[in-house]
C-alpha positions as CSV (number, residue, x, y, z in Angstrom):
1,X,-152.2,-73.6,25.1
2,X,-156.0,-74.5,26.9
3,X,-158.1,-72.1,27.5
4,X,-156.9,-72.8,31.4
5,X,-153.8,-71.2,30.4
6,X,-154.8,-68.5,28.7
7,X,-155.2,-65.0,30.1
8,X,-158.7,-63.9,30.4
9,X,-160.5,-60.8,30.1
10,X,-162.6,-59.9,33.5
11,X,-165.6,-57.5,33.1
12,X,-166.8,-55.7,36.3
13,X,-170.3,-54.0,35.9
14,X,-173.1,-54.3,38.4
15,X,-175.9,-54.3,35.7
16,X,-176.6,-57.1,33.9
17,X,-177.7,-55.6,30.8
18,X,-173.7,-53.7,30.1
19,X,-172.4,-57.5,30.6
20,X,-174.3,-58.7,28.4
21,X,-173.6,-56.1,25.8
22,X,-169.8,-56.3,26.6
23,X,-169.5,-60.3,26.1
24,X,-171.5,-59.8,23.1
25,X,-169.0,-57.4,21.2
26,X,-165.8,-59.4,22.7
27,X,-167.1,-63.0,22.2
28,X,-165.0,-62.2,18.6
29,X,-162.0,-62.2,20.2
30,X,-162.0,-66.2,21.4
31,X,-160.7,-65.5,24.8
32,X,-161.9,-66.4,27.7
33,X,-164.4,-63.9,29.4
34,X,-165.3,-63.4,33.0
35,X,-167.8,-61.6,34.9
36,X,-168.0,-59.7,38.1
37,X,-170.5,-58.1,39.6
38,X,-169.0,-55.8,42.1
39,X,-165.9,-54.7,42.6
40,X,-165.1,-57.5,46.0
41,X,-166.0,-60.3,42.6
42,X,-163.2,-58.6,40.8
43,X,-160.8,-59.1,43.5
44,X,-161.7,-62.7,43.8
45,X,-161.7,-63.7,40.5
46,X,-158.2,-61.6,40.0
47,X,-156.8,-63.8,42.9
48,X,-158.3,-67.0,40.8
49,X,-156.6,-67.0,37.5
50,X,-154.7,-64.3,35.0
51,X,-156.4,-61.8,32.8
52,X,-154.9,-60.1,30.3
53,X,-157.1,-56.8,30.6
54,X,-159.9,-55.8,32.9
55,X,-162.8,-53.6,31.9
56,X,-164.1,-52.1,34.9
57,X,-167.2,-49.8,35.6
58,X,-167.0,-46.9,37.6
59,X,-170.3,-46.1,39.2
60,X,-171.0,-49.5,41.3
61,X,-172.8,-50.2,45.0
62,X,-170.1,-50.7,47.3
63,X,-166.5,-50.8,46.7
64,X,-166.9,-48.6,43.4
65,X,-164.3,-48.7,40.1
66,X,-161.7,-46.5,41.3
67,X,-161.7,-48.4,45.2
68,X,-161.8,-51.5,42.9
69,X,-158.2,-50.4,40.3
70,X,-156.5,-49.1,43.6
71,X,-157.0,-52.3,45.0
72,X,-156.0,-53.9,42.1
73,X,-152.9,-51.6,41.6
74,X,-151.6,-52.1,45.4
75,X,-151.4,-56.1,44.7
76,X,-147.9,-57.2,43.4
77,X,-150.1,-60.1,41.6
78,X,-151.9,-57.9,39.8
79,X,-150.7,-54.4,39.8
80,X,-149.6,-54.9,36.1
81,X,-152.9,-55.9,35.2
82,X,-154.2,-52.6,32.4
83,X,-157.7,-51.4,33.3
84,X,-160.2,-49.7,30.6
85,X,-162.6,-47.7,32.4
86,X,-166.0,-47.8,31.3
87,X,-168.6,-44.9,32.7
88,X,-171.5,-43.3,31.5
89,X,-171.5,-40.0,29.1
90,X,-172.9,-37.6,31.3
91,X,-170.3,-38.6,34.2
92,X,-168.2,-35.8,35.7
93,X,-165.4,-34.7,33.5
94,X,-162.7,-35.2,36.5
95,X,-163.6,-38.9,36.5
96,X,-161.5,-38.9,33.4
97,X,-158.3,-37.1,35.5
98,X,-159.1,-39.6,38.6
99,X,-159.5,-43.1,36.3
100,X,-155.9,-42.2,34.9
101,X,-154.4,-41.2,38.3
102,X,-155.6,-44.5,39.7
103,X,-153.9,-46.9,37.4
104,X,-156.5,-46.9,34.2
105,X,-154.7,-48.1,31.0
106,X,-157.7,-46.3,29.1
107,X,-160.8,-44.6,29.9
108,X,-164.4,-45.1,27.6
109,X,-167.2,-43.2,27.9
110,X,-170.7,-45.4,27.1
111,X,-172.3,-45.7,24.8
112,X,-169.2,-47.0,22.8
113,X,-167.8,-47.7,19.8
114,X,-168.0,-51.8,19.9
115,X,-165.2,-51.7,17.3
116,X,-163.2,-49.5,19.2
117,X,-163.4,-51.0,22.5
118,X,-162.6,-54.3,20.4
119,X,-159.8,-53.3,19.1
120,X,-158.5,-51.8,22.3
121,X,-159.4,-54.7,24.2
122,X,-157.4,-56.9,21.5
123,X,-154.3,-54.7,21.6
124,X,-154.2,-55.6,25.6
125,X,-154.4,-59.6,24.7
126,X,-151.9,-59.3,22.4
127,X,-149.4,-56.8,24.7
128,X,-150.3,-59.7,26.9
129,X,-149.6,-62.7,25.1
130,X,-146.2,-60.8,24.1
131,X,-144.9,-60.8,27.0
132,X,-145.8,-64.6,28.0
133,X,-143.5,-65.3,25.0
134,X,-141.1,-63.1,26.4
135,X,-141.1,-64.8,29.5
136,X,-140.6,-67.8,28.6
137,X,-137.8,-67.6,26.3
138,X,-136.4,-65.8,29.5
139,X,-137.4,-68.9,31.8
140,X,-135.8,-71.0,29.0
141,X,-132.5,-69.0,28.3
142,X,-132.1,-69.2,32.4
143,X,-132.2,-72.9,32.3
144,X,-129.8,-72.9,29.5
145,X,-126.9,-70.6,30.9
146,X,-127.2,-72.7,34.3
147,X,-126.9,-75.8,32.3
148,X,-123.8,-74.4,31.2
149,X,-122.6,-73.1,34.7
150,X,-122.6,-77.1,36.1
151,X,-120.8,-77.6,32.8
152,X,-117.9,-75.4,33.6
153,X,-117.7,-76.3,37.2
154,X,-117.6,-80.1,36.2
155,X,-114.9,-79.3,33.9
156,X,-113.1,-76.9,36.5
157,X,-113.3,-79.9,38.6
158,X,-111.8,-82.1,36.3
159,X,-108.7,-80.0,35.6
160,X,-107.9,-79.6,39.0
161,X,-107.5,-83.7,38.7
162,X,-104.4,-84.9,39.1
163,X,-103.5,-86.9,36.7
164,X,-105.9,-84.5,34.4
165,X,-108.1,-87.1,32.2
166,X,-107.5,-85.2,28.5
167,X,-110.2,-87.6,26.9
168,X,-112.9,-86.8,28.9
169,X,-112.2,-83.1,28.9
170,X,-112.2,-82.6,25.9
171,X,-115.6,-84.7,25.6
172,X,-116.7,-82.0,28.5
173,X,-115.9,-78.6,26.4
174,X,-117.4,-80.8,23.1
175,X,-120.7,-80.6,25.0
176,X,-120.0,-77.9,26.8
177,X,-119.4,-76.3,23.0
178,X,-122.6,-77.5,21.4
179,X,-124.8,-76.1,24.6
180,X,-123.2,-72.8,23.7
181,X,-124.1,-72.9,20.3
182,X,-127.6,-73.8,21.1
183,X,-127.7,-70.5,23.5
184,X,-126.7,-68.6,21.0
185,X,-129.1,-70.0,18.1
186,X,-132.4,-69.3,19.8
């Protein structure tokens, strides 16, 4: 897998300084990081490419965090997207209630625990690259039971042959056998 392919992890704060300090305690990780400065970068750089979690500031000029994780929610490309909210300490205590109601995953208060938000961050990438492998043993099961579909039709073909060729039949349900095993194997 390139880096191209794999899922990112977007951070979206407006001050230079907390992107800084964010890239610094996730560089760890090995994943590929990307910055936005305000919450309309986000959206773009969502459209761009996959990431695998977004940590997203709440207090921001223009569209702020929560505009930014309903926006992100409403979008059937990224609604499953999990957002860690990041906001200050002395924040109001119903920004907590109002991060979860918009779609946060999780909800930090700075100045954080770099090992926590670490390990939180890393649970996300790995929930993420779960479900890649998930979906492609999905993609490749599909593949597989049409495979055998065209299989049975060619061999519902054949038998309605008259004069049935028995050779070549049973050559159809030896393969047709051997995909089945395979299916069943993986």
């Amino acid at each position: 897998m390139t880096a191209d392919d794999r899922a990112g992890i977007l951070l979206v704060d407006d001050m230079e300084d907390n992107l800084i300090a964010l890239e610094a305690v996730l560089a760890s990780l090995n994943e590929p990081i990307v910055r936005a400065r305000s919450g309309e970068e986000a959206m773009k750089a969502l459209l761009r490419r996959r990431f695998a979690v977004v940590l997203l500031d709440i207090r921001m000029p223009g569209m702020d965090g929560f505009e930014t994780a309903a926006n992100i929610k409403r979008l059937d490309q990224t609604k499953d997207v999990p957002i860690i909210f990041l906001t200050g300490a002395d924040e109001d205590a119903g920004y907590t209630f109002r991060g979860y109601a918009t779609g946060a995953a999780d909800y930090l208060t700075k100045p954080f625990d770099p090992w926590v938000l670490r390990a939180k961050v890393n649970v996300f990438l790995e929930l993420h690259r779960k479900n890649q492998q998930l979906q492609e043993l999905l993609t490749r099961e599909q593949a597989e039971f049409g495979e055998l579909g065209k299989q049975l039709t060619a061999i519902e073909n054949r038998l309605s042959e008259e004069p049935v060729d028995m050779a070549t039949l049973r050559e159809e349900t030896r393969e047709l056998r051997q995909l089945l095993n395979k299916v069943r194997s993986n």
